[in-house]
C-alpha positions in Angstrom: 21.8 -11.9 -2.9 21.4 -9.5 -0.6 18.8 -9.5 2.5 17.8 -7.6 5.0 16.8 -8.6 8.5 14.4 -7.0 10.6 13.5 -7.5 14.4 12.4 -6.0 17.8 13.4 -7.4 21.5 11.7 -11.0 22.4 12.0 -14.2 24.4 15.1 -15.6 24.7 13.1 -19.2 23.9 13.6 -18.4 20.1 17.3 -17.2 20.3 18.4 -21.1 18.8 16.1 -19.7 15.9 17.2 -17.0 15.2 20.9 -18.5 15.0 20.2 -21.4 13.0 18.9 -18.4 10.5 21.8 -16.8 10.8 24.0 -19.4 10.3 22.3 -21.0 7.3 22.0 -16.9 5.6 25.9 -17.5 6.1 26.5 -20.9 4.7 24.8 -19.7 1.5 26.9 -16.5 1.1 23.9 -14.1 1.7 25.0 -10.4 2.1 23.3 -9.8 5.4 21.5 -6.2 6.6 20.4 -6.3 10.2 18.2 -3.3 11.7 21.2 -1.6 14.0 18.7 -1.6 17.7 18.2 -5.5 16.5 21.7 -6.5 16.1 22.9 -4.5 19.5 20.3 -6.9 21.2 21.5 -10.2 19.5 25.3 -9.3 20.4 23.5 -9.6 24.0 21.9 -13.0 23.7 24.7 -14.7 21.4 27.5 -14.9 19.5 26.4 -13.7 16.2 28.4 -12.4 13.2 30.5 -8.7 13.8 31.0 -7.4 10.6 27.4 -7.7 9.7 26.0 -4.1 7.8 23.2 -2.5 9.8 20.1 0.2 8.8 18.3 2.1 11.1 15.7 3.6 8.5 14.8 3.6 5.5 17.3 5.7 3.7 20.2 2.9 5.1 18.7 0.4 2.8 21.0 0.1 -0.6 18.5 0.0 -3.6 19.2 -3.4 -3.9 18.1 -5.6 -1.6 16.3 -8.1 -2.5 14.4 -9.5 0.8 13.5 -7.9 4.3 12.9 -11.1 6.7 10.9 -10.1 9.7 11.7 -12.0 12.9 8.7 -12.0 15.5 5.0 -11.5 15.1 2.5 -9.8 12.9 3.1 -6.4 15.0 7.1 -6.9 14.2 5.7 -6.8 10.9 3.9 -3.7 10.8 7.1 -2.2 12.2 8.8 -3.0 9.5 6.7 -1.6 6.6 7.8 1.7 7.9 11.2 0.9 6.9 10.4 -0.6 3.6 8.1 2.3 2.8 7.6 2.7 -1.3 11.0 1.1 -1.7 8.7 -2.3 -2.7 11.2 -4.5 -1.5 9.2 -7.9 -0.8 8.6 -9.3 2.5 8.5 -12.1 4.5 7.7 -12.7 8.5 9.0 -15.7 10.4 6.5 -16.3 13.1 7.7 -16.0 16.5 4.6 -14.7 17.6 1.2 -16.2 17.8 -1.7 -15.5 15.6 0.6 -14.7 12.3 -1.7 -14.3 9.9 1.3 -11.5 8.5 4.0 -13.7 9.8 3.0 -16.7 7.8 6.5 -19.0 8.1 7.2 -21.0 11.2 9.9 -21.0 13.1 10.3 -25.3 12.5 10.4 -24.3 9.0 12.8 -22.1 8.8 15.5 -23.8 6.0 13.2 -25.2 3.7 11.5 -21.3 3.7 15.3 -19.7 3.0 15.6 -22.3 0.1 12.4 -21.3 -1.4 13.2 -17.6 -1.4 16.8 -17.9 -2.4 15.2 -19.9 -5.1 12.5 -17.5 -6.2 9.9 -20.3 -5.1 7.3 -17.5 -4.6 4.6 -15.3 -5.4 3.7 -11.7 -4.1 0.6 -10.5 -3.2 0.5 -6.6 -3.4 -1.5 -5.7 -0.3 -2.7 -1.7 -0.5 -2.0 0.6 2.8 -4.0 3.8 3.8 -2.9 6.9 4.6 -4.1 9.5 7.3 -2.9 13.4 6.9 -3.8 16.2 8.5 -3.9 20.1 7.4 -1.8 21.7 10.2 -0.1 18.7 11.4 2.9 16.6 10.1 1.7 13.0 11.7 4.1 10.6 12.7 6.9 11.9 11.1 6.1 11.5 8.0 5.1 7.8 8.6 1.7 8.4 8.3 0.1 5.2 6.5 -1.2 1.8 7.8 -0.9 -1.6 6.7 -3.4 -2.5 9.5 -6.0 0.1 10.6 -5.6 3.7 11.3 -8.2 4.1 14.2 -9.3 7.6 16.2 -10.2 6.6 20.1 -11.5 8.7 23.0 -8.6 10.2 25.2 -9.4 8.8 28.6 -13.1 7.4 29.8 -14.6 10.2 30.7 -17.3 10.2 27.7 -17.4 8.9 24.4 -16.8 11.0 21.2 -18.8 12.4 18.6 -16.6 11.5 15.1 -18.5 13.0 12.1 -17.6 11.0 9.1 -17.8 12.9 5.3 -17.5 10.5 2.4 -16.0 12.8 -1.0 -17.3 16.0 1.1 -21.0 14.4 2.0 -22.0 13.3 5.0 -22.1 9.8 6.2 -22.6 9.3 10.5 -21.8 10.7 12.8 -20.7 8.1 15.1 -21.0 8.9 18.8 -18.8 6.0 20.1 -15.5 4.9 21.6 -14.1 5.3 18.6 -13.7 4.6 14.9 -11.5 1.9 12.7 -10.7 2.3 9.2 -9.2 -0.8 8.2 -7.2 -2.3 5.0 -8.5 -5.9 3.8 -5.3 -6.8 5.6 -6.3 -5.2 9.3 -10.0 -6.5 8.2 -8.6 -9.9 10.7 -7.5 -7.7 13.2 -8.8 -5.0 15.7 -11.9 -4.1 13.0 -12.8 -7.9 13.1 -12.5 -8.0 16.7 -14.8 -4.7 17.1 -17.7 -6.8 14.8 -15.9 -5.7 11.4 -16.1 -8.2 8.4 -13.3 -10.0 6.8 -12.4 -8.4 3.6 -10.2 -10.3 0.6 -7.0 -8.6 -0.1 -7.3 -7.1 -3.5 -10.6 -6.1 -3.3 -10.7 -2.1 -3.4 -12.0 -1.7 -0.3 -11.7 -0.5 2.7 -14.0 -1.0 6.1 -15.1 1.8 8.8 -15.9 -0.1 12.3 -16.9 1.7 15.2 -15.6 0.9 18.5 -18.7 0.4 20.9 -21.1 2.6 19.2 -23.8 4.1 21.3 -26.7 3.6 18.9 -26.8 -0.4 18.3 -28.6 0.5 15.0 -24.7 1.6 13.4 -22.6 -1.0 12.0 -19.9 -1.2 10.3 -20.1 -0.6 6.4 -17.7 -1.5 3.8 -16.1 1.4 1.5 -14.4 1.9 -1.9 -10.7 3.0 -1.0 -10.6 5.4 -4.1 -12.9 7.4 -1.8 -11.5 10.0 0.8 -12.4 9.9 4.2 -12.4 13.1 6.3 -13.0 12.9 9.8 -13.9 15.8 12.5 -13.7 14.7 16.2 -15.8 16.0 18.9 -15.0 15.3 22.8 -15.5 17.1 26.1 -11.9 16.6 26.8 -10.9 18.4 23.1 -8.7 15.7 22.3 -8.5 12.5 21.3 -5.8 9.7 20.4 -5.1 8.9 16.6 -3.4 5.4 16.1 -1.6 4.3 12.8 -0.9 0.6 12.9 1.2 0.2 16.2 2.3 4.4 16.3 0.6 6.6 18.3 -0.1 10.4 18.7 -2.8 12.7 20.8 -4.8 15.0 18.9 -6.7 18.5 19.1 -10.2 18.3 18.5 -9.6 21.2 16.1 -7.3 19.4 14.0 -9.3 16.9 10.9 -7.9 14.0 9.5 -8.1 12.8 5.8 -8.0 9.2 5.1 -7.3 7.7 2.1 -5.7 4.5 -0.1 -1.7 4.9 -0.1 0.0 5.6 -3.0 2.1 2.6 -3.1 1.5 -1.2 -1.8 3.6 -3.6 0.0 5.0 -6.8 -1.5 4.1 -9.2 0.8 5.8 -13.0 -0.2 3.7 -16.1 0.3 5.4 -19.4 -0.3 3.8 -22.5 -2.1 1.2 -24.1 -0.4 0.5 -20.7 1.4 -3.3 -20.1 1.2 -5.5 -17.0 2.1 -8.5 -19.2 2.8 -6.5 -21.9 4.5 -5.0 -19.0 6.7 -8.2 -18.0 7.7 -9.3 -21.8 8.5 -6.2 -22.1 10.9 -6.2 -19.0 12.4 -9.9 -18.7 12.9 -10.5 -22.1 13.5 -13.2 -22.2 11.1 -14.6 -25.5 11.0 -13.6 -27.0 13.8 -16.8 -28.2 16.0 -15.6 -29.3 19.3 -18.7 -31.5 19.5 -16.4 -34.0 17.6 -13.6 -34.2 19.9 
């Protein structure tokens, strides 16, 4: 079996983690891939394996793996899916972070979650991604699509910005605002929800556009089939304005449009037994809880 590990700089506090899933990948003869700026910074914090493989993107990956593990938070996460691209290689997060409603295993769990995947003692849930392009402008290197939210903002707070938002060619708003969110059901719990944006099921063929501190409190955010295509054309006194995809970022020319639209490929995304959507949302949100009761 062959898996891949993936991973960004973080707190020495988890390092005994991190070895003890190291050393059980070893016990159990796992072929282990490390992402190469990863493994440079665990040579620094311990004595980990030396004749481990290593990637740096996407085309390092053999066609065979059969796992990427993702060490850290939800934002190590989305990371990651820019490795994994189309290659639909599943994924799972360990949680060193704190909300992890991507990075669903804990770090106290750590052997009985290996056992389970070594096993096959999962399902996958196929979460869709969306995709920004623009005519005169190869964004992000090619890494153009979200997991999360792709999200246009003002460029500094001078004055908000005028985004004019077409729907299959026809108008919809145009939002004069901070900025706008176009989220996944998956980002629906992050930055959108935070901004007023409802919670959307994954698998439900939709997508949501939330603005960011709209001027009129009339505009709200409004749900969307992702078959559609979203083009957006940015207005600002400063002619430019900052495009985010996930956790990348660029600046922007007020003459340059974006088009949004569903990706054409999904990410694998494992969940273990006892792993509920619903139950997610209870912990994370701490739905239910009255502290009247406590």
């Amino acid at each position: 079996m062959r898996i891949a590990v993936y991973g960004r700089d973080f707190s020495p506090a988890v390092i005994p983690h991190v070895q003890h899933l190291f050393k059980l990948l070893e016990d159990r003869g796992i072929d282990i891939w490390v992402y190469d700026p990863f493994y440079a910074f665990l040579k620094n914090q311990f004595l980990c394996p030396t004749n481990l493989c290593t990637y740096s993107k996407h085309e390092d990956l053999p066609k065979d793996i059969d796992i990427m593990l993702s060490l850290g938070g939800d934002g190590t996460m989305l990371s990651a899916v820019s490795i994994i691209k189309n290659s639909g290689i599943p994924i799972a997060g360990i949680n060193f972070g704190r909300l992890g409603f991507l990075a669903s295993i804990h770090k106290s769990k750590i052997e009985e979650a290996l056992n389970q995947l070594i096993s096959k003692d999962y399902q996958i849930q196929k979460r869709a991604l969306i995709a920004v392009s623009s005519p005169n402008k190869n964004l992000f290197e090619g890494n153009n699509y979200a997991l999360n939210d792709i999200t246009v903002f003002r460029y500094d707070s001078s004055a908000m910005i005028t985004v004019n938002a077409y729907l299959n060619g026809e108008l919809l708003n145009a939002y004069w605002a901070d900025g706008l969110i176009i989220a996944t059901p998956t980002g629906s719990t992050a930055y959108s929800l935070s901004c007023g944006g409802p919670i959307i099921m994954p698998g439900s063929g939709n997508f949501v556009i939330t603005p960011i501190s709209p001027h009129n409190l009339n505009v709200r955010p409004i749900i969307i089939s992702s078959e559609f295509e979203l083009t957006l054309e940015i207005e600002s006194r400063t002619e430019k304005y900052i495009l985010s995809c996930d956790s990348k970022f660029e600046t922007m020319h007020t003459k340059e449009t974006l088009s949004i639209r569903k990706a054409p490929f999904f990410i694998n995304l494992i969940r273990l037994p006892g792993e509920s959507y619903f139950a997610t949302l209870r912990e994370k949100l701490l739905w239910g809880i009255d502290v009247r009761n406590y």
